[in-house]
KETORRO-293246 format. One record per residue (C-alpha): x, y, z; residue in three letters. Coordinates in steps of 0.25 Angstrom, whole numbers, padded with zeros to 4 digits, always signed. Each point is the difference from the previous one (the first is absolute). Example, Ala and Ser with C-alpha at 12.3 -4.5 7.8 and 13.67 -1.06 7.14 Angstrom:
residues 2
+0049-0018+0031ala/+0006+0014-0002ser/
END
This chain:
residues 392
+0366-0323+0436unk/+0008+0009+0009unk/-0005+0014+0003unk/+0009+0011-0007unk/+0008+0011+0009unk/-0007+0010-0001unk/-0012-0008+0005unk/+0007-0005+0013unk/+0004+0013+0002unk/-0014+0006-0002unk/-0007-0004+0012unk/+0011+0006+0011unk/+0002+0011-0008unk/-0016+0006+0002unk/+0002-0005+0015unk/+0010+0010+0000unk/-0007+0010-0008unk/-0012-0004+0010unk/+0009+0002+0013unk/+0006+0014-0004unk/-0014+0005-0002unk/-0008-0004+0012unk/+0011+0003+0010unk/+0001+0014-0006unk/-0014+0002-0002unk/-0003-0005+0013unk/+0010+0009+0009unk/+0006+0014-0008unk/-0012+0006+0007unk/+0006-0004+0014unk/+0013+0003-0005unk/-0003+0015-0004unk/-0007+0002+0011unk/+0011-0004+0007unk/+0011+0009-0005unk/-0009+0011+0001unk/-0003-0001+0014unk/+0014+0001+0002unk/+0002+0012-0008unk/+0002-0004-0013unk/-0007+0010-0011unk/-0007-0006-0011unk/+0013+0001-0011unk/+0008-0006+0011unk/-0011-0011+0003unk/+0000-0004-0015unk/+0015+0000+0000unk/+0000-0009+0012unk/-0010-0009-0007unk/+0007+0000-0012unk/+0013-0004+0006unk/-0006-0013+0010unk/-0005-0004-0014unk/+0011+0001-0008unk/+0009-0006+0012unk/-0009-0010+0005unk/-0002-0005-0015unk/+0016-0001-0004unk/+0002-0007+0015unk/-0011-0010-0005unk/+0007-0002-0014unk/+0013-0002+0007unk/-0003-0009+0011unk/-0009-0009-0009unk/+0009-0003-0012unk/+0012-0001+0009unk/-0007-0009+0009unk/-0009-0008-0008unk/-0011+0003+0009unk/-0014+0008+0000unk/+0007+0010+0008unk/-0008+0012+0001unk/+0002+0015+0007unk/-0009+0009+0005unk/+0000+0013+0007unk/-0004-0001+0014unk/-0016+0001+0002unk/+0000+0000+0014unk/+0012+0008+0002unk/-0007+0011-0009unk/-0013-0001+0007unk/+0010+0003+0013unk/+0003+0014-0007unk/-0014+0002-0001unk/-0002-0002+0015unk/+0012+0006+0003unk/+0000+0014-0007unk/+0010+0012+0000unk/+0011-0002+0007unk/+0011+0010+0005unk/+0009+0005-0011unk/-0014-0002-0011unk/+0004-0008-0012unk/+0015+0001-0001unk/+0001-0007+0014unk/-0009-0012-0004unk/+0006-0003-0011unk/+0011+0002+0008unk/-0006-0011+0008unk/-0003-0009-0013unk/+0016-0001-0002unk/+0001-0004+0012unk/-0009-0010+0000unk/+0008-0004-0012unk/+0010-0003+0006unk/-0007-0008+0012unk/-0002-0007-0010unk/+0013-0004-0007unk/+0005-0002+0014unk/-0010-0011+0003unk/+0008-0006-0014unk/+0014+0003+0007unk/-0003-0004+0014unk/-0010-0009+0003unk/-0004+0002+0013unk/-0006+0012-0003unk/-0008-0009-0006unk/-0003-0010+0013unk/-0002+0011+0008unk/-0012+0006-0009unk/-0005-0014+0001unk/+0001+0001+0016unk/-0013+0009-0001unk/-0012-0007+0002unk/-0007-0003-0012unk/-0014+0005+0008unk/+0009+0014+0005unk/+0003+0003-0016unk/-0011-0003-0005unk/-0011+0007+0010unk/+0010+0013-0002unk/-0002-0003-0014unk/-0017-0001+0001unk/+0001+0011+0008unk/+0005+0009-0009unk/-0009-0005-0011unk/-0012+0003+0006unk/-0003+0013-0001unk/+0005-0001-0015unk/-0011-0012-0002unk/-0011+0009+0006unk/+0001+0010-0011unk/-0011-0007-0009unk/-0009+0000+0011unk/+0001+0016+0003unk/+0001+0001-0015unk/-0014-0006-0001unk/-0004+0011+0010unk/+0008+0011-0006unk/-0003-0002-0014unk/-0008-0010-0002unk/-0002+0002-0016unk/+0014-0001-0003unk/+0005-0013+0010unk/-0013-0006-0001unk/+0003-0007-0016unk/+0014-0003+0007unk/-0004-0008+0011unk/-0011-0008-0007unk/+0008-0003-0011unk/+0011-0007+0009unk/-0011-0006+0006unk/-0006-0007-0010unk/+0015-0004-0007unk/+0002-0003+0014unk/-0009-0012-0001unk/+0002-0004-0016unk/+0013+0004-0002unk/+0009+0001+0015unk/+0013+0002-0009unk/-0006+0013-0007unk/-0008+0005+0011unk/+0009+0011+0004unk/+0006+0005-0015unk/-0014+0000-0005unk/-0004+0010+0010unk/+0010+0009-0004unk/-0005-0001-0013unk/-0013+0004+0006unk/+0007+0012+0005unk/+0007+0004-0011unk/-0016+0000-0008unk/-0004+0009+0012unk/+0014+0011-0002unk/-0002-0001-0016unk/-0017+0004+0003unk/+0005+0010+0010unk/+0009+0006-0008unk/-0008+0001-0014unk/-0014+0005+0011unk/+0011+0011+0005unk/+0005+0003-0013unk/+0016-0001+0006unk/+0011-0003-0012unk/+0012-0006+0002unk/+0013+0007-0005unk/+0008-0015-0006unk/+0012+0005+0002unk/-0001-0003+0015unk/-0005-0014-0003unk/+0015-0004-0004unk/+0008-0007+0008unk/+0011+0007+0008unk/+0010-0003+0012unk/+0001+0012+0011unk/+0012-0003+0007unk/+0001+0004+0016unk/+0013+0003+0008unk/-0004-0010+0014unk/+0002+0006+0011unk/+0002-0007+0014unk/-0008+0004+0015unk/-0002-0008+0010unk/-0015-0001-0001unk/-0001-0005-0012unk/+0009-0011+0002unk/-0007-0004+0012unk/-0014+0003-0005unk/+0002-0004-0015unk/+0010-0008-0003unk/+0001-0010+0013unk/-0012-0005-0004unk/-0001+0000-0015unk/+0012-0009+0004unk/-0007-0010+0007unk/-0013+0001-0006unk/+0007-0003-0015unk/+0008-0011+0007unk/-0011-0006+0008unk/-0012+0000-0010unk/+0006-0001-0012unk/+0014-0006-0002unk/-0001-0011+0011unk/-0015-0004-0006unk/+0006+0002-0013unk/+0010-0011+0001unk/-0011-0009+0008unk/-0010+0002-0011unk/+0011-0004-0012unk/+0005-0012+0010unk/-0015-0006+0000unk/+0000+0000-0016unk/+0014-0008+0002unk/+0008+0013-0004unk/+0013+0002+0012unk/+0003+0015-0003unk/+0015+0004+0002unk/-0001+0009+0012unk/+0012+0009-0002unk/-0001+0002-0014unk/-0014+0005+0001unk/+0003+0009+0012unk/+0011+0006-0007unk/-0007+0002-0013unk/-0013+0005+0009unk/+0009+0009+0008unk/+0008+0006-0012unk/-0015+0002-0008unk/-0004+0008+0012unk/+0012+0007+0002unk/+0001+0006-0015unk/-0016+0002+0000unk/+0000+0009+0013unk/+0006+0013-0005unk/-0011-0001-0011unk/-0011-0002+0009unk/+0001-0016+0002unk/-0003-0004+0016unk/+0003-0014-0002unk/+0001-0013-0009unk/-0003-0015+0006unk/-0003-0013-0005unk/-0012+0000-0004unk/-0011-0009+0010unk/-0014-0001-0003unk/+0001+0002-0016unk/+0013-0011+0000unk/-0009-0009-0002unk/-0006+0004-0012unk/+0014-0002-0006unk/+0004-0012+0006unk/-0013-0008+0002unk/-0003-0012-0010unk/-0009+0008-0008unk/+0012+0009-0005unk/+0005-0013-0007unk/-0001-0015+0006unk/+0015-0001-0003unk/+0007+0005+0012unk/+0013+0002-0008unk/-0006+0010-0009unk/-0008+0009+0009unk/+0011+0008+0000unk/-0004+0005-0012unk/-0011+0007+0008unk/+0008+0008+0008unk/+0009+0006-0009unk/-0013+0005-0008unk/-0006+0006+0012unk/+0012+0008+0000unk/-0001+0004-0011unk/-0014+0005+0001unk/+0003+0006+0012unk/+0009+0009-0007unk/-0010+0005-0011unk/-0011+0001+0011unk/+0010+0010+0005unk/-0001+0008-0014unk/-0013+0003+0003unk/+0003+0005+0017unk/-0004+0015-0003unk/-0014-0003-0006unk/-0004-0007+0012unk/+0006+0010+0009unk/-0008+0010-0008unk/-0012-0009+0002unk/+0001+0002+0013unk/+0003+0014+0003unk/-0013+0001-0010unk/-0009-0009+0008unk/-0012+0005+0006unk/+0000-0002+0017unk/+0002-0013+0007unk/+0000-0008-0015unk/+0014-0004+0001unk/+0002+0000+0014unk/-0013-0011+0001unk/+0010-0008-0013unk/+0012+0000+0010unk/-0009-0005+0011unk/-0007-0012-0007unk/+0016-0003-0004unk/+0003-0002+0014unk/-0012-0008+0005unk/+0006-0014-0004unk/+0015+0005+0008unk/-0010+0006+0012unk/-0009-0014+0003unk/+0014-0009-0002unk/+0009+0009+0009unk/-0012-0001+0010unk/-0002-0014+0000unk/+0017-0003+0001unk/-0002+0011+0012unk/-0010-0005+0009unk/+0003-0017-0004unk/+0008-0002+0011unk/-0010+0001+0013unk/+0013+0001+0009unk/+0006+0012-0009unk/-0014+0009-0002unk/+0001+0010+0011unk/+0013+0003-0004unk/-0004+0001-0014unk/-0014+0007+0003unk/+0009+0011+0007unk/+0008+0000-0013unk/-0012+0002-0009unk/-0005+0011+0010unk/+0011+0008+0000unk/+0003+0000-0014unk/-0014+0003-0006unk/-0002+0011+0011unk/+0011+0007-0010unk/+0005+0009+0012unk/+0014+0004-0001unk/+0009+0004+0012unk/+0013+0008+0001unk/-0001+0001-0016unk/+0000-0017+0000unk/-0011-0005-0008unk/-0009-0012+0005unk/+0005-0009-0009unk/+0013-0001+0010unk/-0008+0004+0013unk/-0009-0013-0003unk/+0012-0008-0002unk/+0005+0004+0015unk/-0012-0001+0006unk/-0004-0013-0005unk/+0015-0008+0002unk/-0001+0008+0016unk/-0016-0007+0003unk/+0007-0013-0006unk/+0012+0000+0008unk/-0006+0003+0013unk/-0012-0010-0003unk/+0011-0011-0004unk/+0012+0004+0012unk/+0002-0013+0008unk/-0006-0009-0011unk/+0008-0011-0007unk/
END
């Protein structure tokens, strides 16, 4: 007796269900974190989250039922972990999201004109991605100052990702920001503060960009390669492994209009997804390839009511007590950290080149307004290129 429809379909539709919520859970707190390094206020930041999810979620849907493939889009971890490290830049927040638009349309020139493309790939995976761990460090050291600066508050954090981290890896992260949610909640009721609903409604803030010369040097040069280089490229890798060949220039130029019609909201960037692709496109979303689609379009569209609910978790972080979310945005980030260090240092004739890299960039200093991200980026290509000249 053959299954009915709505059992086939079951199956990739809780995958889906499952990929919107731990990629979410897992990395808004980097996210707003992010955009508020950059200069985003709290309304502005919800806005921004609130259009990645409603962009990223519609990209998904569109991609995977056109397709007929577990096509899924995320915003860009990394690149908002790159904001993070990066802070203000000149010109405040018009000028990054100026910056965001341009990295929008980086990105739908990569689908135009591929050699953009080739020459992103020029940079040495160890160069991109020891820029990449260097500017991740100091984010994954918040849990360990957090322990020290309050250490009742991170303290249930970290040992309740520890603990999933050993009996449930997958839920590690989004469990520990449940933990942190219980520690805002008892804060709050301890403290007495209410909460006027009317601001836990979602909105969109719309920003007029701005362009300097600072930010797109600083911002949105490397929000371009990092988006390219750690997601997009291990995107399609990740999908090719599951026997999935993703149409390059469709998915750049739905990616790169997603993050162009985002940006003025507040959006820095929208990528194929990477690590959570999987969850989507593995065979325990559905052991028939042909309907794993199906698993794509529903985490779009969980994606897109996730985004419904963008202002309460702003609100849970603006309310949270010291170093609580920052330590949730750190754990995030460990996994991204130990596998950008690894792809830095594998190569023994590319580490010192990629050591400088790492250096550079984590030492956060920024010179002539240019943040480290690009200084690390320079630095590490001039160490290889000497260390290299004369060689075959």
């Amino acid at each position: 007796m053959n299954p009915a429809p709505s059992d086939t379909l079951a199956r990739p539709i809780l995958a889906g269900v499952v990929t919107a919520l731990v990629g979410f859970t897992s990395s808004f707190a980097v996210v707003l974190t992010g955009l508020a390094a950059v200069g985003a206020s709290p309304a502005q930041a919800a806005s921004g989250l609130l259009a990645l999810c409603v962009v990223m979620g519609l990209a998904s849907l569109i991609l995977a039922r056109r397709y007929r493939m577990p096509i899924t889009v995320a915003w860009s971890t990394p690149g908002a972990a790159l904001l993070a490290a990066t802070g203000a830049v000149e010109g405040g927040w018009p000028a990054a999201v100026g910056a965001f638009l341009v990295v929008a349309a980086l990105i739908l020139l990569t689908a135009v004109w591929p050699q953009l493309g080739r020459l992103i790939a020029r940079i040495p995976p160890s160069i991109a991605q020891a820029m990449l761990a260097g500017v991740l460090l100091p984010l994954c050291l918040a849990p360990v100052t957090g322990l020290v600066a309050n250490p009742w508050g991170v303290a249930p954090v970290v040992l309740t990702w520890l603990v999933c981290a050993r009996l449930a890896p997958r839920w590690a992260v989004p469990l520990a920001f449940v933990a942190a949610a219980i520690v805002v909640i008892v804060n709050l009721v301890a403290e007495g503060v209410a909460v006027d609903p009317a601001l836990l409604l979602p909105h969109l803030e719309l920003t007029a960009p701005t362009l300097t010369i600072g930010a797109l040097v600083s911002l949105a040069l490397p929000l371009f390669i990092v988006t390219m280089a750690s997601q997009n490229v291990p995107g399609v890798a990740i999908m090719r492994s599951f026997g999935y060949e993703v149409p390059w220039r469709p998915a750049m130029l739905v990616t790169g209009l997603g993050t162009a019609i985002s940006a003025p909201f507040g959006g820095h960037a929208v990528n194929l997804a990477a690590i959570s692709a999987a969850l989507a496109a593995a065979p325990e979303a559905d052991p028939d390839p042909r309907r794993r689609w199906v698993a794509g379009a529903s985490t779009g569209v969980s994606a897109v009511l996730l985004g419904a609910a963008s202002t309460i978790f702003v609100a849970l972080v603006v309310l949270a007590p010291e170093a609580v979310i920052p330590a949730v945005a750190g754990l995030a980030l460990f996994a991204a950290f130990g596998s950008a260090v690894q792809q830095a240092i594998d190569d023994p004739g590319e580490r010192l080149p990629a050591v400088v890299t790492f250096l550079v960039a984590a030492s956060g200093v920024a010179i002539l307004g240019v943040s480290a991200a690009f200084w690390a980026l320079v630095a590490g290509l001039l160490v290889r290129t000497v260390l290299h000249a004369g060689r075959r």
